[in-house]
C-alpha positions in Angstrom: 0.0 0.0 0.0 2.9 2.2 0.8 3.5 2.5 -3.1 0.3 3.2 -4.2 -0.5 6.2 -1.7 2.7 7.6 -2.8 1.8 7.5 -6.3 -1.5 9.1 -5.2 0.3 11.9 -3.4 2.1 12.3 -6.5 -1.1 13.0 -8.6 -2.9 15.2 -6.4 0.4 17.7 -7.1 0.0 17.4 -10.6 -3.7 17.6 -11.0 -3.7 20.7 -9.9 -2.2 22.0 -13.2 -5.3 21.6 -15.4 -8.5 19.6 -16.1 -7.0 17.3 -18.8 -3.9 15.3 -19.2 -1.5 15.7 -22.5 0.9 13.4 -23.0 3.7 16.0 -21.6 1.7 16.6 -18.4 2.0 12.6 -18.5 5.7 12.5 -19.1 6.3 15.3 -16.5 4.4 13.5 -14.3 6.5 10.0 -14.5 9.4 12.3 -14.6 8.4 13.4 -10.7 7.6 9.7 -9.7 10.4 8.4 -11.2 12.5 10.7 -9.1 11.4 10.0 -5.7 10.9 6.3 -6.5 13.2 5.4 -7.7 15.7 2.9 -5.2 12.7 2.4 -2.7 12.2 -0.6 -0.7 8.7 -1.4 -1.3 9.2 -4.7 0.7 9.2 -8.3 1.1 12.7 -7.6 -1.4 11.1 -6.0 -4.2 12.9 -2.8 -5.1 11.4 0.6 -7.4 13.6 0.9 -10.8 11.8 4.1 -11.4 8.6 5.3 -13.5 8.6 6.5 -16.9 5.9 6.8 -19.8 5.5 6.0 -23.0 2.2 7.7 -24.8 -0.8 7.9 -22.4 0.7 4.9 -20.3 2.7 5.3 -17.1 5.1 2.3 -16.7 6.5 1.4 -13.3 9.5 -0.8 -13.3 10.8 -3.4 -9.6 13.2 -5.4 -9.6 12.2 -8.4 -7.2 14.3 -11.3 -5.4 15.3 -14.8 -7.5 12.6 -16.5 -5.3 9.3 -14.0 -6.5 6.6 -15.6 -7.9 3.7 -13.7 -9.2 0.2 -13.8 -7.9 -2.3 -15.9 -10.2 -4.7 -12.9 -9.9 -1.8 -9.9 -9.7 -3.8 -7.8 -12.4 -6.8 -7.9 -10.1 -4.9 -7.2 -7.0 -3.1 -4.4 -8.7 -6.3 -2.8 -9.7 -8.0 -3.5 -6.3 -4.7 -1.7 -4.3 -5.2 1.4 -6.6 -8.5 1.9 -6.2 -8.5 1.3 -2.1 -5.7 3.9 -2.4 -8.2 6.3 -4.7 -5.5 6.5 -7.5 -7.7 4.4 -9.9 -10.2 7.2 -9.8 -7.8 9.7 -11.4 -6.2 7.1 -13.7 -9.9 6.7 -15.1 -10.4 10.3 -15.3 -7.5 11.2 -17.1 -7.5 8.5 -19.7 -4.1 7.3 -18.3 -2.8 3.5 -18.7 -0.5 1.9 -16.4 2.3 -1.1 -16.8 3.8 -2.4 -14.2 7.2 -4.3 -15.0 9.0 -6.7 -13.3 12.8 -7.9 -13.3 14.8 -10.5 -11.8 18.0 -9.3 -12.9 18.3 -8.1 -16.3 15.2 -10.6 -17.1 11.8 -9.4 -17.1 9.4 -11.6 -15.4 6.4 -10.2 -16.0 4.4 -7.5 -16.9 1.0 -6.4 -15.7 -1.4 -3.8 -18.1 -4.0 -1.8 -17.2 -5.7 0.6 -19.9 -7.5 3.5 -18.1 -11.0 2.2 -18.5 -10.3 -0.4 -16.2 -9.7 1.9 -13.1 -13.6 3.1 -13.8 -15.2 3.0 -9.9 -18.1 4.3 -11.4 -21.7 2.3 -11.2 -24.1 3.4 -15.0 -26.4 1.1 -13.2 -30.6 2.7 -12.4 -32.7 1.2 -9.8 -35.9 1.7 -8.9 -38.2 4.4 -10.7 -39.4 7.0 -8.2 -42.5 8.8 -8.7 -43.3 12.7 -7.9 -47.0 12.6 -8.7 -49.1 14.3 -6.0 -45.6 15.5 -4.7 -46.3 18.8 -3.3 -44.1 20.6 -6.0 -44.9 18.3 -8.7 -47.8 21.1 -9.9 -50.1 18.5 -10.9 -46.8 17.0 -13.4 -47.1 13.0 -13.1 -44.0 12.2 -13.9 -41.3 9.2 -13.1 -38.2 8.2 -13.8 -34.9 5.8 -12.1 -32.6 6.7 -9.5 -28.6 5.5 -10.3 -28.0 3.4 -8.1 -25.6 4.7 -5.0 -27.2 7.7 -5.0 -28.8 9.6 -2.6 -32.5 11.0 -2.9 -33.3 14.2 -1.2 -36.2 16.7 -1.5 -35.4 19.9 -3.3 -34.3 23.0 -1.0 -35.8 26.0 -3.7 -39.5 26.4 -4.3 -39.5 24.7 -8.2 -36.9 21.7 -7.1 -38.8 18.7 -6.6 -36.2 16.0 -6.5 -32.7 15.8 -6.5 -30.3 12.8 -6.9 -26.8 13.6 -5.4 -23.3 12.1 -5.3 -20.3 12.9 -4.1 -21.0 16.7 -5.0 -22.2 15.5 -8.5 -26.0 16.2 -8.5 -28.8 15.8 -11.2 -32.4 17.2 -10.3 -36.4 17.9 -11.5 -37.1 21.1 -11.5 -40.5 22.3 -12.6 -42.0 26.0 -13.7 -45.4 27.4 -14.9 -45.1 27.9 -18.7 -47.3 30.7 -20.0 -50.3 28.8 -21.2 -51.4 25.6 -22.3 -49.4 24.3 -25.4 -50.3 21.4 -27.7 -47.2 19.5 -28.3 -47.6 20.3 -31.7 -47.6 23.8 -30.9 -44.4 22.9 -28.7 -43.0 21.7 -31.8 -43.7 25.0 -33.3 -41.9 27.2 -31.3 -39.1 24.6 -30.9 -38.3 24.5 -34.9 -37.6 28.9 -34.1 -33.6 29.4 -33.7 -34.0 32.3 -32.2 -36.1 30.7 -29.8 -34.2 27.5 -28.5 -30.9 29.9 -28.5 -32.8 32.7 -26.4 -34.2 30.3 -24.4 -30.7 28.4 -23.3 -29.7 31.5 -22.6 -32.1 32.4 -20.5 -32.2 29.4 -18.4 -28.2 29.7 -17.8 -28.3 32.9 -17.0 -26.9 32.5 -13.6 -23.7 31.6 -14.9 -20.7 34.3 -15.9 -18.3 33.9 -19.1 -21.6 31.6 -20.4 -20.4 29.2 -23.0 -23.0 26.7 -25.0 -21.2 23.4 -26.0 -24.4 22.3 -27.4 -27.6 22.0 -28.4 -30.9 20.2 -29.9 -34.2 19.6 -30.2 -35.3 16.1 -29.0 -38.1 14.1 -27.8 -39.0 12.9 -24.3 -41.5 10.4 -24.0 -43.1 11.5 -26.5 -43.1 15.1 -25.5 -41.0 18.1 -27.8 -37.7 19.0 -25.4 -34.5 20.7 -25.6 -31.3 19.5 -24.3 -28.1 21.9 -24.1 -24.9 21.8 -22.4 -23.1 24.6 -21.2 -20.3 25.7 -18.6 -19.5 29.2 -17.3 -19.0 30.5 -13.9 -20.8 30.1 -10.7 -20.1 32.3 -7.3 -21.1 30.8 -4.0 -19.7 32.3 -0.9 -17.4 35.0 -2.3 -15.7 32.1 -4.2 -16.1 31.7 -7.8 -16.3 27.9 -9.6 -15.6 26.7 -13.1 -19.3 24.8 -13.8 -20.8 22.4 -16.1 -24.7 21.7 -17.1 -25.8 19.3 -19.3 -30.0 20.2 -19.1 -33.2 18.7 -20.7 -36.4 20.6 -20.9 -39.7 19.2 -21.4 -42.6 21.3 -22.9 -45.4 19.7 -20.8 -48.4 20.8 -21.9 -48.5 24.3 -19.3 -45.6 23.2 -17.1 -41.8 23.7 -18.6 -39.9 20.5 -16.9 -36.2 20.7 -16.1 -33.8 17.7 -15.6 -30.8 19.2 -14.9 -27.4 17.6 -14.2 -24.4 19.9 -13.0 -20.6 19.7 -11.9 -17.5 21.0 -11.3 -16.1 21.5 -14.9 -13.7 18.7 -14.6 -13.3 15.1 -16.0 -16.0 13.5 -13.5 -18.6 15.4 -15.3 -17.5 14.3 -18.6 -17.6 10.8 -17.5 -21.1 10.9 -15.5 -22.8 12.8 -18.8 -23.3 8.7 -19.9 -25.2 8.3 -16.3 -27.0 10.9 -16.5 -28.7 10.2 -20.6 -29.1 7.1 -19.1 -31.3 8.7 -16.2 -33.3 11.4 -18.4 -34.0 8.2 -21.0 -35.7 6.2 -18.3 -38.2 9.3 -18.3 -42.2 8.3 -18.7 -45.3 10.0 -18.5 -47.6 7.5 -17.2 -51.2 10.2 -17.8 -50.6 10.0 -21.8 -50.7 6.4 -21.5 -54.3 6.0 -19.8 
């Protein structure tokens, strides 16, 4: 364990740098490793050559006595070591790949490889559907949809936040608003075909957000029902202290409600790789009244 905490001490430093990894930020950070690795008594006779990298993969090298015999299930141990440690999270995140090479002598023995996807600690899988019909902010909306499973399910703290589904600081929510009038959805359909519109109206609903940019954008359909889904990061203040922030957002045109599912972040790589859990949530989405 004593390696593997070190090699997480050595990540937080770096990580600090950016929110994505080139293959020099790679290299530099094998280069720091290597340095302070290199000659270390990792126990039970196994010695640290050093760390280097070759692409997107980080290669550690030991040399290790004349009587070491590799575990049958090494890979999985290696795996299971990192992520006790909480290094697998940021090899996942980062799209880095790690080898793990070992020497008796001028031989090597064996080699252990790891690509980046392997590390993943995250779970994509729903559970249950929860409903908010005849929820007290639901405003008549019968809606349901699955939780991820892991998560926690808390009632939402701001008058149109009916449910939010949180993780780890990650947090995807319902949020639901009087629209104007009544609209068909073929009148939804309408407005949603207007540029203008759909741009005015991502704008709008980021608006609490500085330095607004849109990734993206599109009309799409929810259950049946017209919707627009955008992604966008800008800045957030809380506190006095300002925060890079990511959205990825889905709005239903529901007859005369607007519904939000919203799912926001830190701008980082965690978003980027929760954006698959969070489609996966807003596709699970059903109206059960249209259906009786």
């Amino acid at each position: 364990m004593r390696i593997f905490v070190f090699i997480l001490l050595s990540f937080f430093s770096i990580t600090l740098f950016g929110q994505t990894f080139s293959e020099s930020d790679i290299k530099k950070l094998a280069n720091q490793v290597n340095e302070q690795l290199r000659g270390m008594d990792i126990g039970n006779g196994i010695t640290a050559r050093g760390c280097l990298s070759i692409g997107r993969t980080l290669i550690y090298q030991y040399d290790v006595p004349s009587y070491w015999e590799p575990p049958v299930n090494i890979k999985e141990e290696v795996i299971g070591n990192l992520k006790t440690a909480g290094a697998a999270k940021t090899y996942f995140l980062y799209d880095i790949n790690v080898d793990f090479y070992y020497y008796k002598g001028n031989s090597l023995v064996k080699k252990v490889s790891v690509k980046s996807n392997e590390f993943s600690t995250y779970n994509f899988e729903l559970g249950e559907y929860i409903s908010i019909k005849d929820h007290v902010k639901s405003k008549d909306v019968n809606l349901k949809l699955k939780v991820p499973q892991g998560w926690e399910v808390k009632e939402g703290d701001r008058p149109n936040i009916v449910k939010k589904f949180t993780k780890d600081g990650n947090t995807y929510l319902i949020l639901i608003k009087d629209n104007m009038t009544f609209f068909s959805r073929s009148e939804s359909k309408e407005f949603l075909s207007d540029e203008s519109f759909v741009n005015e109206f991502v704008e709008e609903s980021s608006s609490f957000m500085k330095n607004l940019e849109v990734i993206d954008k599109s009309v799409v359909t929810i259950d049946t029902y017209p919707s627009v889904t955008f992604k966008v990061r800008g800045k957030v203040e809380r506190s006095g202290i300002t925060i890079p922030m990511i959205m990825r957002c889905w709005v239903v045109f529901y007859e005369d409600k607007i519904v939000f599912l919203q799912s926001m972040g830190i701008d980082n790589p965690e978003f980027r790789a929760l954006e698959q859990l969070y489609f996966l949530i807003t596709n699970s989405v059903i109206f059960p009244d249209q259906y009786n």
